[in-house]
C-alpha positions in Angstrom: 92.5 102.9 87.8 90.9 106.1 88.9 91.8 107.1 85.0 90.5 104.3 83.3 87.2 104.8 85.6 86.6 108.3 84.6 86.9 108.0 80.9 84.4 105.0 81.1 81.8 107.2 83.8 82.2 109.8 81.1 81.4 107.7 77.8 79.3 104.9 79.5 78.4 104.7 83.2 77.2 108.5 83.5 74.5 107.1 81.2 73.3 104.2 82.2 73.2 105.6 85.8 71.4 108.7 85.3 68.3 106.4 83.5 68.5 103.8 86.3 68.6 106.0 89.1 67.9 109.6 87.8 67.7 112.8 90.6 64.2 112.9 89.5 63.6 110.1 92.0 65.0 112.3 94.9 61.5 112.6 96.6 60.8 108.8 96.2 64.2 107.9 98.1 63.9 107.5 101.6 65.5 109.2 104.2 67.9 106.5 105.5 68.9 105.7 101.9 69.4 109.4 101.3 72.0 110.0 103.9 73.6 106.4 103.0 74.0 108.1 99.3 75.1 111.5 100.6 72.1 113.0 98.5 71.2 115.9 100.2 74.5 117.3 99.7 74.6 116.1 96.2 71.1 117.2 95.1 71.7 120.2 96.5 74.3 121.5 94.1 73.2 119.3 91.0 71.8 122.8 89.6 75.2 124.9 90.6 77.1 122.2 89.3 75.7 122.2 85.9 75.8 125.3 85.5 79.5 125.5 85.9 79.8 122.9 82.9 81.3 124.5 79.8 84.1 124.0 77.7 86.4 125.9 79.6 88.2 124.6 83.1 85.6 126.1 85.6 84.2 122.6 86.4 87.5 120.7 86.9 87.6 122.2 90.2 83.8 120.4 91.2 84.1 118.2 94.3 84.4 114.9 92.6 86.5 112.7 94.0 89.1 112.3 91.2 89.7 116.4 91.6 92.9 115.3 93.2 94.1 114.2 89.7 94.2 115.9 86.5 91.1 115.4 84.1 91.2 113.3 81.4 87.9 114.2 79.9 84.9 116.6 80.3 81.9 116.6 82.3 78.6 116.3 81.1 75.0 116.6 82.2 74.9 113.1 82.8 77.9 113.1 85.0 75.2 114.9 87.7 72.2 113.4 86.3 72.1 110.1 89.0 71.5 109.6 92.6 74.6 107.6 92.9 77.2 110.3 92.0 80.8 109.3 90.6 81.7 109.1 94.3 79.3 106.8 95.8 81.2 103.8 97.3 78.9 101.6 95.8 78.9 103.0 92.2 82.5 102.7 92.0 83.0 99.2 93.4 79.9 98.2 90.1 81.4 100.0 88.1 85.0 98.8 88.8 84.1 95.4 88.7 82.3 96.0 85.2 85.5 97.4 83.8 88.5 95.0 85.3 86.3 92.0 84.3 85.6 93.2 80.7 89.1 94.2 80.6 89.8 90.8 82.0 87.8 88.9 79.4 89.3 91.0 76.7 92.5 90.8 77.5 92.6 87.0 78.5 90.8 86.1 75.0 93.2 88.2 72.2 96.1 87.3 74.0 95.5 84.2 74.9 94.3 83.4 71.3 97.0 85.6 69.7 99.5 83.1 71.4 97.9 79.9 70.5 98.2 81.1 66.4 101.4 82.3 66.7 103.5 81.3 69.2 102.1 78.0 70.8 103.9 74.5 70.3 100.5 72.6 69.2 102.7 68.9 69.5 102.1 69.4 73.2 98.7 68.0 71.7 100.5 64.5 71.8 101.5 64.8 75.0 100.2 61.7 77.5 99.2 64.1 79.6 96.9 66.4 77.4 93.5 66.2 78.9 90.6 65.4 76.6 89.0 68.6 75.8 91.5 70.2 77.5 91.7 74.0 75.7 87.6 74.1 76.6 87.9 73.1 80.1 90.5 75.8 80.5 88.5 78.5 78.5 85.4 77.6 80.7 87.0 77.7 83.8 89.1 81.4 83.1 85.9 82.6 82.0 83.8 81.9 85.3 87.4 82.8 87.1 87.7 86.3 85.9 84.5 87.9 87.1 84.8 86.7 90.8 88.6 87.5 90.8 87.6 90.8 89.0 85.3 91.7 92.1 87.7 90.5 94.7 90.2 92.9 92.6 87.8 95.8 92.6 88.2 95.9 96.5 92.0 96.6 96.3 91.1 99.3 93.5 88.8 100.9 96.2 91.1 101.5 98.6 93.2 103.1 95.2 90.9 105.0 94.1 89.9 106.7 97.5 93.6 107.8 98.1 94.8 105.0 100.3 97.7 104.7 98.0 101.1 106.0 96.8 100.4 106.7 93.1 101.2 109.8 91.6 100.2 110.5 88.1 102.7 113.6 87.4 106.6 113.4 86.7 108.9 116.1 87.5 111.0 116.2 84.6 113.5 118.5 86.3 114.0 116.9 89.7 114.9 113.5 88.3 111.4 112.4 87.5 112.5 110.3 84.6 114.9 108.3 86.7 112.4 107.8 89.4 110.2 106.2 86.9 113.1 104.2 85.0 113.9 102.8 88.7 109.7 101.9 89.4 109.8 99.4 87.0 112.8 96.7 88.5 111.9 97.3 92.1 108.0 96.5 91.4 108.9 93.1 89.3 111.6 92.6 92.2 108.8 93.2 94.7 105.6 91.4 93.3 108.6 88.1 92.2 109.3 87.5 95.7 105.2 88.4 96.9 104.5 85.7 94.3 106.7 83.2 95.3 105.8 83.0 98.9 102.1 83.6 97.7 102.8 80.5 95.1 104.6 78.3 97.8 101.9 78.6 100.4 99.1 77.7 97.8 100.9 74.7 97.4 100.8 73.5 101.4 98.7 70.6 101.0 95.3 71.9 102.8 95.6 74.7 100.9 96.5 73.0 98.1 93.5 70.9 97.7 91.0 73.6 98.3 92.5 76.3 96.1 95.3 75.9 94.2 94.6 72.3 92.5 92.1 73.8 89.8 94.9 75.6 88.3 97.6 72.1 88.7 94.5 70.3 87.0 96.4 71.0 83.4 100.0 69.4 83.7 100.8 70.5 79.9 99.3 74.0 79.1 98.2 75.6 76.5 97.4 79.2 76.7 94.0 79.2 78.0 95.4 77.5 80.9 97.3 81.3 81.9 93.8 82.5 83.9 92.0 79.2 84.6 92.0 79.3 87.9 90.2 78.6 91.2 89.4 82.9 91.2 90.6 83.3 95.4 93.4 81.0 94.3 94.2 83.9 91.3 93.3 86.7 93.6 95.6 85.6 96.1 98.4 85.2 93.3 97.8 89.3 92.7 98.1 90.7 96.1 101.1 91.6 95.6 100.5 93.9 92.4 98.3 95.7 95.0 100.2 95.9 98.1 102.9 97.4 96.0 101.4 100.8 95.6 100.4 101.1 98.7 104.1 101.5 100.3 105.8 102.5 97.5 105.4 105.4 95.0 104.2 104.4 91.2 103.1 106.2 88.5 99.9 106.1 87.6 100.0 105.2 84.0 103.6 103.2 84.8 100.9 100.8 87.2 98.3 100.6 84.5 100.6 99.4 82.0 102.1 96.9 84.6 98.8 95.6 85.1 98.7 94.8 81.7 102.5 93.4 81.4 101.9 90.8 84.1 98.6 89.1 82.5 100.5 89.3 79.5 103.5 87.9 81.1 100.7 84.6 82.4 99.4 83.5 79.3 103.4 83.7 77.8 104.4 81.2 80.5 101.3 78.8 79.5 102.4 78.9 75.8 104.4 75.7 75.9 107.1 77.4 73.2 110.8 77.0 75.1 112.3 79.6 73.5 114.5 80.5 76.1 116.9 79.0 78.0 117.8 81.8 80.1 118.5 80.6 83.4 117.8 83.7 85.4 114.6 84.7 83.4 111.4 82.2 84.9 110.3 81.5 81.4 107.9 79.2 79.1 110.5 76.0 80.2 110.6 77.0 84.1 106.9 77.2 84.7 106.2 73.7 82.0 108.6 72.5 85.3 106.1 73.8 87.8 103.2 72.1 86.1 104.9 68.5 85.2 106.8 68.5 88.6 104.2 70.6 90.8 107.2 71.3 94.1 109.5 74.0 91.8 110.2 77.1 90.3 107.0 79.2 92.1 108.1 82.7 90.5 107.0 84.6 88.4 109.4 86.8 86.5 112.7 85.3 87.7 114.6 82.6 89.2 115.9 84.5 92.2 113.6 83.4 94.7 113.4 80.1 93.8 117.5 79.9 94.5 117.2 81.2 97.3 114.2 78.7 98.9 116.0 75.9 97.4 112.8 75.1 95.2 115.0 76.0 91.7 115.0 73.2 88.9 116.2 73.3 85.9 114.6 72.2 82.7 115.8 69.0 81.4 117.2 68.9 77.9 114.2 67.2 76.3 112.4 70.4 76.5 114.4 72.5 73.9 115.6 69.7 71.9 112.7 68.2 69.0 114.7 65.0 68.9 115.1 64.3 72.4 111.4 65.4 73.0 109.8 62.6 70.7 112.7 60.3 72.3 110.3 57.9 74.1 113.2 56.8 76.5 113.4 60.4 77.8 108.9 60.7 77.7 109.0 57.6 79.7 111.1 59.0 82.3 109.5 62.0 82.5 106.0 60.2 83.0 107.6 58.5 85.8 108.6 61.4 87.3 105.4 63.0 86.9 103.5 60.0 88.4 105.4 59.9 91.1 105.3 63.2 92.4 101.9 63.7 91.6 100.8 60.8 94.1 102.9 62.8 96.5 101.4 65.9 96.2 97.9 65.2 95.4 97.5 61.8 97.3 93.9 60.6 96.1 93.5 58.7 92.9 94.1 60.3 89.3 90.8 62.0 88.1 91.9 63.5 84.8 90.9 62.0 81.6 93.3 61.9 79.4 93.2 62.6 75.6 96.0 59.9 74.5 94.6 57.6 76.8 96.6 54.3 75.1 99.5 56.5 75.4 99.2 57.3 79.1 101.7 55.8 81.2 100.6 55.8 84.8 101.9 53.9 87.4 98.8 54.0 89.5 
């Protein structure tokens, strides 16, 4: 992230901070705030520090904080043209949460819609259990989501950015660098699959369950907007593991950011309602539709594994792949008994949803 951050202090935050806080306002500052802001030191060598900016290498070696990686862009006068420097704390933990949730917002709305063209079965429509309005409510709710579980997420990108990681963002070509990154990518789905499934399981301990996690069990047939609507600690808590990751294990830089954007990829695909796949090892589109009809199975994320092992693996039924069987009503019926019946397990209290097909709606309640 510390890469992403720099281009976007070079072409956009170097700006806007130098004109809302420029080192003209030094005198005004008080002392208390000063030392809080490490401004004496930094006011101090503003004028040495621009001097050194050319368009050679000289100012690459300038005690910013992301001199322990190589840069990606050069500095400007604006880059020492603010009282909050690149490396105040509390510049990077705005500026960081401007960027994820941006990035967020960006990259939940073209995927999201992307899938819902392209790939999206649209008879889930029909469905009983379609909720009226449903695509809005979800859209509504990811959008409110994203910025709180942006900022919660900024936090772990702190403690990133300031070193208290294992990320590395060269590779040795000739001491098996390549392998080293080729092996990264199974042991961190491996990894974050079994953080997400305990992660998953606990959310769905009843307490827990109805504080946090029930938002998200709110849509029991999904569409693709349905991928980031959340209750945002509930979806924070559901990342940890992406986080926790780098911080014991080594991972490359760019390897992580594309990761970052694999798994929110990965989200919205398993919300698309298209079963595609019938690959029993693979936690697809069909696994997770189980997780939201039948609310107690398949918790992963990326595979099946862990969901074997904590005996919490289902199967989808053949109605799912098959048109025929899936417009059967013999085979809907017995699925909307089986959904009605768990549900008043799990969620106890009375039925709040309103449904779109309400004369279609078969609930036992």
């Amino acid at each position: 992230m510390d890469l992403v951050l720099e281009v976007c202090d070079t072409y956009v935050f170097d700006w806007v901070y130098e004109r809302l806080l420029p080192t003209s306002l030094y005198g005004t500052v008080p002392e208390s705030w000063a030392k809080q802001m490490d401004l004496n030191s930094g006011v101090q060598n503003i004028t040495a520090l621009l001097k050194s900016i050319n368009t050679g290498n000289e100012h690459r070696t300038s005690p910013e904080r992301y001199g322990h990686v190589p840069y990606l862009t050069d500095m400007t006068a604006a880059t020492f043209g603010s009282l909050l420097r690149r490396s105040n704390y509390a510049r990077e933990m705005i500026s960081l949460t401007i960027v994820v949730t941006v990035f967020g917002w960006l990259l939940y709305l073209l995927f999201a819609t992307g899938s819902y063209f392209l790939v999206f079965d649209k008879n889930i429509f029909n469905h009983p259990k379609f909720l009226k309005n449903q695509m809005a409510l979800e859209i509504k709710l990811a959008m409110f989501a994203i910025p709180v579980m942006s900022f919660l997420t900024s936090i772990c990108f702190m403690f990133e950015l300031n070193g208290f990681s294992k990320l590395y963002a060269t590779v040795d070509i000739n001491n098996g660098g390549i392998r080293k990154l080729l092996f990264e990518f199974p042991l961190f789905i491996l990894f974050t699959d079994c953080g997400i499934y305990l992660a998953h399981r606990w959310l769905h301990w009843p307490t827990v369950y109805k504080v946090l996690h029930k938002p998200h069990h709110k849509w029991l047939v999904c569409t693709p907007f349905a991928s980031h609507a959340f209750h945002p600690v509930d979806g924070f808590i559901q990342s940890l593991p992406y986080h926790i990751y780098p911080m014991i294990m080594p991972l490359n830089k760019y390897l992580y950011l594309f990761l970052f954007t694999f798994v929110n990829f990965w989200t919205i695909m398993i919300h698309d309602g298209n079963h595609m796949s019938q690959n029993p090892y693979v936690n697809g589109t069909a696994f997770h539709t189980v997780h939201h009809l039948y609310f107690n199975y398949n918790y992963g994320q990326f595979t099946t594994l862990w969901d074997r092992l904590g005996g919490s693996y289902r199967k989808p039924e053949d109605s799912l792949f098959n048109p025929e069987l899936n417009k059967d009503a013999k085979a809907l019926d017995e699925q909307l008994r089986r959904i009605d019946e768990i549900q008043r397990v799990v969620e106890e209290d009375e039925d709040d949803r309103i449904y779109s097909n309400i004369s279609k709606k078969k609930n036992s309640r």
